[in-house]
Backbone of each chain as nested JSON, in Angstrom:
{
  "chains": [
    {"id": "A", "residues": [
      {"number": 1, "name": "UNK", "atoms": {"N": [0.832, -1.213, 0.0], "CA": [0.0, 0.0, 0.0], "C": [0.864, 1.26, 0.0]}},
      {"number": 2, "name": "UNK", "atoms": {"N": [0.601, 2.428, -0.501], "CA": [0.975, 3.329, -0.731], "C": [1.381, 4.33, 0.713]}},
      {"number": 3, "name": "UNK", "atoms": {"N": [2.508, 4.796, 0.482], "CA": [3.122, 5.374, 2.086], "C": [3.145, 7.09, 1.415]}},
      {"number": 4, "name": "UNK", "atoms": {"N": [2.462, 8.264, 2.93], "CA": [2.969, 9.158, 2.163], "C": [3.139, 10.048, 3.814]}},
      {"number": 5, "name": "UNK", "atoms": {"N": [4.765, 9.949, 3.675], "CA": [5.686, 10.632, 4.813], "C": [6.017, 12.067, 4.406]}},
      {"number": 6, "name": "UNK", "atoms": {"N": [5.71, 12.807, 5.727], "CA": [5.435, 14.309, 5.434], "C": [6.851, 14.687, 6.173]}},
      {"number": 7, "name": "UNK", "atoms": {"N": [7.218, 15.835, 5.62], "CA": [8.577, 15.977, 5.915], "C": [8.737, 17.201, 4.638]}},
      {"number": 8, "name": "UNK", "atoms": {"N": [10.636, 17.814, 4.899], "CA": [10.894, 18.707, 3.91], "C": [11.965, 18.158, 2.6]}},
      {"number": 9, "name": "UNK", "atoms": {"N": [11.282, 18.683, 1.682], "CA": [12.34, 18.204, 0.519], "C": [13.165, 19.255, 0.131]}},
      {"number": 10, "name": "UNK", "atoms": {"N": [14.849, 18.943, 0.804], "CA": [15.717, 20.129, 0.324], "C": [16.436, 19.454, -1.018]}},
      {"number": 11, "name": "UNK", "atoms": {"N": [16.35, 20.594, -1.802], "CA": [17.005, 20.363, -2.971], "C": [19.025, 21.345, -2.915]}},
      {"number": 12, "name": "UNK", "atoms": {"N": [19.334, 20.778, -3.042], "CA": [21.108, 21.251, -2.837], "C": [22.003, 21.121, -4.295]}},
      {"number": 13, "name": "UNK", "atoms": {"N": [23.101, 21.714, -4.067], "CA": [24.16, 20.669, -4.969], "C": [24.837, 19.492, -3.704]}},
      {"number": 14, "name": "UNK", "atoms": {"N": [25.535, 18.346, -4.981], "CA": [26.461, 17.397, -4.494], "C": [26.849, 17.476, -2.955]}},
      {"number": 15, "name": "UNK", "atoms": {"N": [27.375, 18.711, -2.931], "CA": [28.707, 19.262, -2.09], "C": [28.271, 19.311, -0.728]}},
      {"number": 16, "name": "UNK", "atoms": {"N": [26.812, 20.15, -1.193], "CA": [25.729, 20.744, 0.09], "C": [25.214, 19.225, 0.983]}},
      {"number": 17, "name": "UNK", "atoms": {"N": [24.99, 18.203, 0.133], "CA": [24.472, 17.24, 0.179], "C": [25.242, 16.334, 1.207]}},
      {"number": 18, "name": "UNK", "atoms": {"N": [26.404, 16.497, 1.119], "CA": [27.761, 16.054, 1.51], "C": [27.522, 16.455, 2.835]}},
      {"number": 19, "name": "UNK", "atoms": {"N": [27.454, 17.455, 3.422], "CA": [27.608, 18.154, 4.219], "C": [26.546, 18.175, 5.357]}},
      {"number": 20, "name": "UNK", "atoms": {"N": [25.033, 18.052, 4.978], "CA": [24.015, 17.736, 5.328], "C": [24.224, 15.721, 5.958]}},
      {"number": 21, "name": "UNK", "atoms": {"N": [25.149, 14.949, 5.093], "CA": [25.244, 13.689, 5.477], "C": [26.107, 13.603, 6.766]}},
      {"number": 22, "name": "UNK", "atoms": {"N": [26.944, 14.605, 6.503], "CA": [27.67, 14.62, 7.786], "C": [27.414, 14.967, 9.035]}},
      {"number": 23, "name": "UNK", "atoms": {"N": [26.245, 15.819, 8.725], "CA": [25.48, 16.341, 10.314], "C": [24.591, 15.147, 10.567]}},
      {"number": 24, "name": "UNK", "atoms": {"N": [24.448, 14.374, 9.615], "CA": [23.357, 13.394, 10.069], "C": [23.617, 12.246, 10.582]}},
      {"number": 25, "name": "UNK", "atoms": {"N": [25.324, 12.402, 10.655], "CA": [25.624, 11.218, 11.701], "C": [25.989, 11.836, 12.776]}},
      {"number": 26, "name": "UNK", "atoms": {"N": [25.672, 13.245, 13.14], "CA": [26.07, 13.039, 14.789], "C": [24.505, 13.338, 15.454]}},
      {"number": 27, "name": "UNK", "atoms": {"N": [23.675, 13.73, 14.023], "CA": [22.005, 13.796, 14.937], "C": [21.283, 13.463, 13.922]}},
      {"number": 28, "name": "UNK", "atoms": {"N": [20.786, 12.899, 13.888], "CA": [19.677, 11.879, 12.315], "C": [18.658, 13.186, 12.51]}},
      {"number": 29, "name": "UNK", "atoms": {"N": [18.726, 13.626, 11.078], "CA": [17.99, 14.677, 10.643], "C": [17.433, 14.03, 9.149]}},
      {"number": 30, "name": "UNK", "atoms": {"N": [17.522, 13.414, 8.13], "CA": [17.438, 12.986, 7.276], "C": [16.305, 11.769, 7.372]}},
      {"number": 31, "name": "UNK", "atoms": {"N": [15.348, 11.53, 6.495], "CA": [14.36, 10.608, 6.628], "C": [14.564, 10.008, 5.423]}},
      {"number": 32, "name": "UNK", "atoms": {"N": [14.789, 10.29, 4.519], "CA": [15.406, 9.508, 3.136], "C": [16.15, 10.3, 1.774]}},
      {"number": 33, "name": "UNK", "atoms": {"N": [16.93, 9.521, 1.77], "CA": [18.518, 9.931, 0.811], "C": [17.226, 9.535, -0.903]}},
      {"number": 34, "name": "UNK", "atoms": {"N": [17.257, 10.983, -1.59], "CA": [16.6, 11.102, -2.641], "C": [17.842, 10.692, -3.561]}},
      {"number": 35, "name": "UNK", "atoms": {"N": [18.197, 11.405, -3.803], "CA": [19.271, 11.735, -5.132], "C": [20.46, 12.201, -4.545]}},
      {"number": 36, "name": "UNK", "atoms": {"N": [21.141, 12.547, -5.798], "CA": [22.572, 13.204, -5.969], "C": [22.058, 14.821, -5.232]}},
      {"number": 37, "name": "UNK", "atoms": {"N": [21.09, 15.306, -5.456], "CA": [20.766, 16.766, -5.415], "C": [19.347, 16.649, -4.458]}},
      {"number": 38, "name": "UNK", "atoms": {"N": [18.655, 15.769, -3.829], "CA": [17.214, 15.875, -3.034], "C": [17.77, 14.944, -1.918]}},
      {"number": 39, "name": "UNK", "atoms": {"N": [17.352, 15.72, -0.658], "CA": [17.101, 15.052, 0.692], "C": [15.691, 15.124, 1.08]}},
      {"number": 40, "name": "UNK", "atoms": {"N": [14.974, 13.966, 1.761], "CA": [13.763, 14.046, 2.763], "C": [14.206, 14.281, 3.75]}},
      {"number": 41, "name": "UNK", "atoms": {"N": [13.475, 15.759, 4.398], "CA": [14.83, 16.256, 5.891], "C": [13.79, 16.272, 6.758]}},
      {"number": 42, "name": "UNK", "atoms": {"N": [14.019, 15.874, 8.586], "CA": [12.904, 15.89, 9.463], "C": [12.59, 17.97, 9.508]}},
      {"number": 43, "name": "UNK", "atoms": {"N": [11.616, 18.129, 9.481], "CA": [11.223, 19.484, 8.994], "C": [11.482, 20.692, 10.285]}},
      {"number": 44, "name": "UNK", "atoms": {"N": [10.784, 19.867, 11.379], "CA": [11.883, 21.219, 12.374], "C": [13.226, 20.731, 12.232]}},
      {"number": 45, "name": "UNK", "atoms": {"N": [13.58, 20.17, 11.947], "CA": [15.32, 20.277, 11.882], "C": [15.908, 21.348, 10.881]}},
      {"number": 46, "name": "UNK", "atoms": {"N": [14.921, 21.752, 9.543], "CA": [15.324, 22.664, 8.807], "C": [16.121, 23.545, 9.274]}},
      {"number": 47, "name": "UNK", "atoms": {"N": [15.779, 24.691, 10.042], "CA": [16.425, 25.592, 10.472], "C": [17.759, 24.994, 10.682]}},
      {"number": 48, "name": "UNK", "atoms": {"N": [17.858, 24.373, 11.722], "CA": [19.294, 23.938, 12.281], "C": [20.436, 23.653, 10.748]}},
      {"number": 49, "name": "UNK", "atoms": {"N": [19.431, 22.851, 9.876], "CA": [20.51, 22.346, 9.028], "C": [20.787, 23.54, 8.266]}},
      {"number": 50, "name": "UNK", "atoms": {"N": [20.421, 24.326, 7.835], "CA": [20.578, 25.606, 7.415], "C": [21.826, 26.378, 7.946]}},
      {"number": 51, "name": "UNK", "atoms": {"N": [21.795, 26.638, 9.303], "CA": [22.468, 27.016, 9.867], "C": [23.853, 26.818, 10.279]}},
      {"number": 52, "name": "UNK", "atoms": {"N": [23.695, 25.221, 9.86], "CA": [24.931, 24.286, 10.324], "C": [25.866, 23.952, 8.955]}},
      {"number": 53, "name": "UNK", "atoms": {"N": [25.032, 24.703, 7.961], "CA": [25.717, 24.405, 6.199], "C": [26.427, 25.205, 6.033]}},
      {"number": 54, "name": "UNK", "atoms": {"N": [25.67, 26.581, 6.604], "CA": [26.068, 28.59, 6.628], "C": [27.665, 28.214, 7.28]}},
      {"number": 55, "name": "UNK", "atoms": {"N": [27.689, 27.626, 8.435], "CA": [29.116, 27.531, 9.148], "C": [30.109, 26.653, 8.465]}},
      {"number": 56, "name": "UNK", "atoms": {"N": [29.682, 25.732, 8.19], "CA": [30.912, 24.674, 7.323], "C": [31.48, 25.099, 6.445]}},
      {"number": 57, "name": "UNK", "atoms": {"N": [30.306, 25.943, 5.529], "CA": [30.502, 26.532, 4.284], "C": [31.542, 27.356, 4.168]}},
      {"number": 58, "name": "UNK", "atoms": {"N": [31.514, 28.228, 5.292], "CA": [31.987, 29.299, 5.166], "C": [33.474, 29.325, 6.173]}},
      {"number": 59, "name": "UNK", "atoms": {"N": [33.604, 28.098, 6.729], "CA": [34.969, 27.579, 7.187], "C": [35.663, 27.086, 6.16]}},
      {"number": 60, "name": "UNK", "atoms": {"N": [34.882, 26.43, 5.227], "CA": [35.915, 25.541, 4.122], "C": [35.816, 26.654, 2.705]}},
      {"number": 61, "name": "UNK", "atoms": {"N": [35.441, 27.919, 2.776], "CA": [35.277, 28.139, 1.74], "C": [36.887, 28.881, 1.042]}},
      {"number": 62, "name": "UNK", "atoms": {"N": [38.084, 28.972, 2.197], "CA": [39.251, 29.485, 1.671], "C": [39.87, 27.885, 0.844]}},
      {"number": 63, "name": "UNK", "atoms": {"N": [39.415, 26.524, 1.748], "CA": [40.479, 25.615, 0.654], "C": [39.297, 25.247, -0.263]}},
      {"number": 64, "name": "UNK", "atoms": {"N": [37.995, 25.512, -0.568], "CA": [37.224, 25.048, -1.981], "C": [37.701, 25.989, -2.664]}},
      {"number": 65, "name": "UNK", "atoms": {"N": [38.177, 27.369, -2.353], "CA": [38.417, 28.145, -3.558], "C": [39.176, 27.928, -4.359]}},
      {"number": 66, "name": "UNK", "atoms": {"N": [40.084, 27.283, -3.25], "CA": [41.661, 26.813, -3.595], "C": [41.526, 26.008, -5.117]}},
      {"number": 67, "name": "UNK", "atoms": {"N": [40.196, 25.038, -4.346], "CA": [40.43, 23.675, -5.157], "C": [39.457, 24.318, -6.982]}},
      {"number": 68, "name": "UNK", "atoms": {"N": [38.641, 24.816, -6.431], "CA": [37.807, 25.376, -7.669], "C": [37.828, 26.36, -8.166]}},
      {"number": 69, "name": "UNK", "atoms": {"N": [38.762, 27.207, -7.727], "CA": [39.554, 28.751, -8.756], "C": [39.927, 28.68, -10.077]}},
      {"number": 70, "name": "UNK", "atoms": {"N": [39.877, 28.843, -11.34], "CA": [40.209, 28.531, -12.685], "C": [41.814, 29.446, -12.348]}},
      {"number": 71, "name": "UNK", "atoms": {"N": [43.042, 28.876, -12.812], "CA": [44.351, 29.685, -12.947], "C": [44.121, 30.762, -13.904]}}
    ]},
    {"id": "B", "residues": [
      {"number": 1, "name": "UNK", "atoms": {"N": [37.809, 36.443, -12.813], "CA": [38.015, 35.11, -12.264], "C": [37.136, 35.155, -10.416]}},
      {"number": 2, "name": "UNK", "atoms": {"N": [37.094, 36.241, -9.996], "CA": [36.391, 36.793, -8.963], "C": [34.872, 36.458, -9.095]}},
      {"number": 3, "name": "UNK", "atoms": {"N": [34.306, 37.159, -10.24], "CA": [32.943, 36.809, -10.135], "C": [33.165, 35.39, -10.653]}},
      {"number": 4, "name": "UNK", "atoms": {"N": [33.875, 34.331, -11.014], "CA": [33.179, 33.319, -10.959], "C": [33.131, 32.505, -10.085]}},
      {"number": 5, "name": "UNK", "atoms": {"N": [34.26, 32.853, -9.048], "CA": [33.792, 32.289, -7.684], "C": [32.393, 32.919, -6.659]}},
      {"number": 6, "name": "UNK", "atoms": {"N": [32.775, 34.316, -7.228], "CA": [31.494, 34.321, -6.24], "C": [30.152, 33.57, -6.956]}},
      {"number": 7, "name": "UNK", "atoms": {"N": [30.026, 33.563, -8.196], "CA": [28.747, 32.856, -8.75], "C": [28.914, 31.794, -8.257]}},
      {"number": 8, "name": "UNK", "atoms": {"N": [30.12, 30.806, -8.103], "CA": [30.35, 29.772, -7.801], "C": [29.646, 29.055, -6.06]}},
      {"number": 9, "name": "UNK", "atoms": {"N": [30.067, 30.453, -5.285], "CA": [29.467, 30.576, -3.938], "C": [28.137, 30.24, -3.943]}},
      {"number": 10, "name": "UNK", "atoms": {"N": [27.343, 31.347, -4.884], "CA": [26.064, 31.362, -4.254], "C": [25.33, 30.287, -4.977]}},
      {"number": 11, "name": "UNK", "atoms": {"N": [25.712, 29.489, -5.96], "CA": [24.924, 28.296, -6.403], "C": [25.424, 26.685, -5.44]}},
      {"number": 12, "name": "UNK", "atoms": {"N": [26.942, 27.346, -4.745], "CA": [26.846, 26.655, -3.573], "C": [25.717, 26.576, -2.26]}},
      {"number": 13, "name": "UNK", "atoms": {"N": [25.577, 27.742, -1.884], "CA": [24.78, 27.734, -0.824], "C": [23.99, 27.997, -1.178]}},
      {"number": 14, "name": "UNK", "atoms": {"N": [23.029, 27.562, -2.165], "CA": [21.534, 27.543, -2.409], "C": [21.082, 26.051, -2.136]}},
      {"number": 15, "name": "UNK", "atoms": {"N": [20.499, 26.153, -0.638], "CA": [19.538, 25.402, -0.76], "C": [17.939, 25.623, -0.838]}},
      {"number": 16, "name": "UNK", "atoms": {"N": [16.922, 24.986, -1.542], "CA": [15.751, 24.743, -2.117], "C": [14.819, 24.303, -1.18]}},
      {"number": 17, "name": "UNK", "atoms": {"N": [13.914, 24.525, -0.553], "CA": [13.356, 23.968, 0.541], "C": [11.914, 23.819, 0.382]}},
      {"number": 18, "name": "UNK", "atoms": {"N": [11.03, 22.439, 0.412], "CA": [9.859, 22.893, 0.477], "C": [9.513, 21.676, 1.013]}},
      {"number": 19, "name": "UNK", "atoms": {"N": [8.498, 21.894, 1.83], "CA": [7.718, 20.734, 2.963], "C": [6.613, 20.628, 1.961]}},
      {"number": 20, "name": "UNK", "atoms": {"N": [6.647, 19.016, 2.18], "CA": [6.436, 18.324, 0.936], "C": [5.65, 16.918, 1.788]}},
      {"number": 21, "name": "UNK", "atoms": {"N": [5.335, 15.7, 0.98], "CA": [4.897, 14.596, 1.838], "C": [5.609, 13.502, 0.616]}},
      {"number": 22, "name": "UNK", "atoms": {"N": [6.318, 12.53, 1.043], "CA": [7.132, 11.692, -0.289], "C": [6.183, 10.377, -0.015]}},
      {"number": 23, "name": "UNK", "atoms": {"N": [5.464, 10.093, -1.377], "CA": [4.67, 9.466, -1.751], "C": [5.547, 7.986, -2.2]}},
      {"number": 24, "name": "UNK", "atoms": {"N": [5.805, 6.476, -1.321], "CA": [6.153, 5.745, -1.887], "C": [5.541, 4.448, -1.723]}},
      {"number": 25, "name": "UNK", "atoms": {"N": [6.313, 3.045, -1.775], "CA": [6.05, 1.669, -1.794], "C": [4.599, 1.522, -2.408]}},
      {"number": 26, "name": "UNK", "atoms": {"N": [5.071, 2.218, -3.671], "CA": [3.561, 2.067, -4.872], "C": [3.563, 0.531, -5.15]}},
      {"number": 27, "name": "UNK", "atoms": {"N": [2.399, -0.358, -5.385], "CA": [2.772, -1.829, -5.652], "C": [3.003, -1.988, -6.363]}},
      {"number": 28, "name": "UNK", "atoms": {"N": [3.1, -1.318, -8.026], "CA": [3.158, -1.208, -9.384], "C": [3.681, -0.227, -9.633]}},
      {"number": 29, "name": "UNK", "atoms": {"N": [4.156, -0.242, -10.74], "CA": [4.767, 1.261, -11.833], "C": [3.868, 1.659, -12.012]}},
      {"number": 30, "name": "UNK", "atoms": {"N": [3.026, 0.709, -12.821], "CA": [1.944, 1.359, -13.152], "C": [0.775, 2.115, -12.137]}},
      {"number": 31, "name": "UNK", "atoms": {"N": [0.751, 1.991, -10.494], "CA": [-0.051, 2.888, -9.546], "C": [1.073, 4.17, -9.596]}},
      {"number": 32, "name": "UNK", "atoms": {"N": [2.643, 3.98, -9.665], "CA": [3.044, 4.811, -9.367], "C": [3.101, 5.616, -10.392]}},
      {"number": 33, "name": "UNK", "atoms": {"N": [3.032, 5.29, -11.834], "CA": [2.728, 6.326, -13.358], "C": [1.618, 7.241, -12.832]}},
      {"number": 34, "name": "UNK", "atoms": {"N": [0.569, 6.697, -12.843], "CA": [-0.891, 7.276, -12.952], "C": [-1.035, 8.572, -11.944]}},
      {"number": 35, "name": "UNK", "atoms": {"N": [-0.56, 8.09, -10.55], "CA": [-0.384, 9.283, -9.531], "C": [0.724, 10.267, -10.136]}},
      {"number": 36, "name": "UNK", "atoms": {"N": [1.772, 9.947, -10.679], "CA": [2.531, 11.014, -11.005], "C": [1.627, 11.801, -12.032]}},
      {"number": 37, "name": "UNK", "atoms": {"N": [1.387, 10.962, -12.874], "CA": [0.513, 11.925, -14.429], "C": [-0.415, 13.162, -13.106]}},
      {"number": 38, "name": "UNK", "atoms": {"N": [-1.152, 12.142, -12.668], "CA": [-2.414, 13.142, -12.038], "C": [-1.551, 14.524, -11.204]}},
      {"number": 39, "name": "UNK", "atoms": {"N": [-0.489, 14.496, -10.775], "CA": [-0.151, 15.234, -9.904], "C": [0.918, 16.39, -10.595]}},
      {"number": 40, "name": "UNK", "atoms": {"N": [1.365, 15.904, -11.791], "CA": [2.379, 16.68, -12.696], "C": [0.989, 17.482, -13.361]}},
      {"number": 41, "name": "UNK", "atoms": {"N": [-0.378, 16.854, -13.579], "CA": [-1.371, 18.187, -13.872], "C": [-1.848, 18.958, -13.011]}},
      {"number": 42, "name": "UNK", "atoms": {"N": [-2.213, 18.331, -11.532], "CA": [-2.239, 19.628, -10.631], "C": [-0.83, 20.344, -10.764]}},
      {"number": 43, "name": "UNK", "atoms": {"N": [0.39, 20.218, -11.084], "CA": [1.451, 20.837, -10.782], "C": [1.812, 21.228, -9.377]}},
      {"number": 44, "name": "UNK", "atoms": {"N": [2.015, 19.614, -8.595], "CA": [2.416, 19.392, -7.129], "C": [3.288, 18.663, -7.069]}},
      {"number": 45, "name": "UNK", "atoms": {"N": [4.07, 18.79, -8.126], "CA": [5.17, 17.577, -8.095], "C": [6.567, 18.183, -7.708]}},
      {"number": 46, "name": "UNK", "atoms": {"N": [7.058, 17.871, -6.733], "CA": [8.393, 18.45, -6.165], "C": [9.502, 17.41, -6.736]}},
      {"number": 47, "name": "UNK", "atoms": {"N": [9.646, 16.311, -6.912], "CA": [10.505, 15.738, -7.036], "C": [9.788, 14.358, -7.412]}},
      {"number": 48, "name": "UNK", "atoms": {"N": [10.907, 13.216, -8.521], "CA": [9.982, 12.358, -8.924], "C": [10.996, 11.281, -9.211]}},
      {"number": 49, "name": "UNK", "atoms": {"N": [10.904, 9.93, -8.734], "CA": [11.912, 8.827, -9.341], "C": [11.357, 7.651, -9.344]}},
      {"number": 50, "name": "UNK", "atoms": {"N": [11.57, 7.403, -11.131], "CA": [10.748, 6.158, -11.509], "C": [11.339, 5.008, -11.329]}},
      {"number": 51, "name": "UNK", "atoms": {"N": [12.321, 5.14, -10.985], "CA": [13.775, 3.712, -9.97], "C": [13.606, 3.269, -9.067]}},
      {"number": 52, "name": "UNK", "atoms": {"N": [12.891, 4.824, -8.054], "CA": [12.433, 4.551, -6.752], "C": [11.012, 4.545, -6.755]}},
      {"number": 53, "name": "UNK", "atoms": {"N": [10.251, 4.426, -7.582], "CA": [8.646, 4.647, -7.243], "C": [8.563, 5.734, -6.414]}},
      {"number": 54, "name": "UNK", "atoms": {"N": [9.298, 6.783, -6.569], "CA": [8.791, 7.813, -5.198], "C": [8.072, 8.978, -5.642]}},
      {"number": 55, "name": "UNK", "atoms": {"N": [7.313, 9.866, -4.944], "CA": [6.848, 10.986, -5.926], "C": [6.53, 11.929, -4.552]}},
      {"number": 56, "name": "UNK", "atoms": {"N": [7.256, 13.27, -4.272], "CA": [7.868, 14.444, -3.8], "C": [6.488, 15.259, -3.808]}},
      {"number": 57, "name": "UNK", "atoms": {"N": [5.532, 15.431, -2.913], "CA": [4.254, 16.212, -3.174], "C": [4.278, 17.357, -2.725]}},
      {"number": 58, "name": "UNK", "atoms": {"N": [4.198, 19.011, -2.613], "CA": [3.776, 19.736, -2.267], "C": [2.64, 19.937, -1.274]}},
      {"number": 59, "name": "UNK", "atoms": {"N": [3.006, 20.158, 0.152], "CA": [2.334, 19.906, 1.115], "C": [0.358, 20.239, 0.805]}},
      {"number": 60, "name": "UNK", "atoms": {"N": [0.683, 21.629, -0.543], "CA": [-0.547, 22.053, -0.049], "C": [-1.398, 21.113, -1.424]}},
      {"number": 61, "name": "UNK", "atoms": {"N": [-0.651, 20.457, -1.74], "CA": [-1.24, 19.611, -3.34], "C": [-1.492, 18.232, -2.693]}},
      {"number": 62, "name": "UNK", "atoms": {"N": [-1.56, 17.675, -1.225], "CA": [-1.404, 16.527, -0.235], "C": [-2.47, 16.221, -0.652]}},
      {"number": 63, "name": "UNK", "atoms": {"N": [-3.439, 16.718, 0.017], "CA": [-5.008, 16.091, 0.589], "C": [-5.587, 15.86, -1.373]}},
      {"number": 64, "name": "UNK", "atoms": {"N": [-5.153, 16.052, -2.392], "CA": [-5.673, 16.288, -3.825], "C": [-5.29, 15.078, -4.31]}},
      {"number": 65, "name": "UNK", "atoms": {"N": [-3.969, 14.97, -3.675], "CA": [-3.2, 13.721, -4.412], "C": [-3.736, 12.277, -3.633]}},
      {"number": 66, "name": "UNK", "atoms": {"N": [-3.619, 12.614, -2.207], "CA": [-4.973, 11.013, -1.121], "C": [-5.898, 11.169, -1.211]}},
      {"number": 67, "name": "UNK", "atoms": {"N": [-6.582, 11.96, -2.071], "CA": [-7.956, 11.751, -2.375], "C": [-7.706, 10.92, -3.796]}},
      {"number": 68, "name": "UNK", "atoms": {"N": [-7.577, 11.614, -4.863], "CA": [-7.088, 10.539, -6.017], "C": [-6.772, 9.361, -5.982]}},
      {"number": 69, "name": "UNK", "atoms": {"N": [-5.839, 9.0, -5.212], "CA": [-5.408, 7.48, -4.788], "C": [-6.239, 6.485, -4.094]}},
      {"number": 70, "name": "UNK", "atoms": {"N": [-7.117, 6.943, -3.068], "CA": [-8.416, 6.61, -2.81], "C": [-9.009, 6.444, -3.602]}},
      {"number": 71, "name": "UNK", "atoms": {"N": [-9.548, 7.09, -4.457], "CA": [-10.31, 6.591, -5.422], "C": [-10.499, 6.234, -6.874]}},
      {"number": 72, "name": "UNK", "atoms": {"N": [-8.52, 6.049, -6.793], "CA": [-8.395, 5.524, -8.101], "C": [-7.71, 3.591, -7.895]}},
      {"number": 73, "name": "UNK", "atoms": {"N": [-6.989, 3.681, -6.574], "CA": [-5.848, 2.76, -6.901], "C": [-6.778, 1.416, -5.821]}},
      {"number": 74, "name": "UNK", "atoms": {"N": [-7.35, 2.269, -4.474], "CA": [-7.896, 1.706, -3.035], "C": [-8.993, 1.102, -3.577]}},
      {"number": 75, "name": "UNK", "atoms": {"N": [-9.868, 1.564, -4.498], "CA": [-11.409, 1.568, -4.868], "C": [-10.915, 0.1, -5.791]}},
      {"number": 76, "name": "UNK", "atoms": {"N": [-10.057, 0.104, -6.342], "CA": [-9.898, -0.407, -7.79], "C": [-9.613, -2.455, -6.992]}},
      {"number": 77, "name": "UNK", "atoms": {"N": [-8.863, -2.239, -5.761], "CA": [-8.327, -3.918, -4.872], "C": [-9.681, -4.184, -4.443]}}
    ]}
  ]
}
């Protein structure tokens, strides 16, 4: 029979996606792994994961530049 | 080379967000075709995989799409 689980669908890139997996092993926020680019996320957790992407992001964003700067 | 990191940035940190209800364990392709058709014409379809039978609903397109299924797929066993 047909299942229909309510929850938020964040759409990301790869990278974002990455990053979101990693918070979800120290607090299960995630209800099901869509794609390369879609998560099913537990929906008050939104905020938090938002918040917790804003910080990573913006810690790693001197060596991604590094890595993704055209010479 | 500046702006293409910063373009680069902000298609990084775009995430897409919408509370949604994920429609799955259809018993058939074919229950899971028919609900997608019906729901790609309301235009409530957030996300869709015919690998996974899953189909991504727009919270406020919910109650349109379990009513349909009720009385297309429930009515039909």
């Amino acid at each position: 029979m047909v299942k229909a689980v309510k929850g938020t669908i964040v759409k990301c890139d790869p990278a974002v996606k990455q990053v979101i997996l990693s918070l979800d092993k120290k607090e299960k926020v995630i209800i099901e792994d869509l794609d390369d680019n879609h998560l099913l996320i537990d929906t008050s957790r939104v905020d938090y994961i938002k918040k917790e992407v804003e910080k990573l992001l913006e810690e790693n964003t001197y060596k991604s530049e590094l890595d993704k700067a055209p010479n | 080379v500046v702006d293409q990191i910063q373009l680069w940035e902000m298609e990084l940190n775009r995430l897409v967000i919408t509370n949604s209800y994920l429609y799955k364990e259809f018993r058939t392709f074919a229950d899971y075709e028919v609900v997608l058709k019906h729901a790609n014409t309301l235009g409530v379809v957030v996300w869709s995989s015919d690998s996974k039978k899953m189909i991504g609903i727009t919270e406020a397109g919910h109650e349109r799409v379990k009513a349909f299924i009720k009385r297309k797929i429930v009515q039909r066993r």
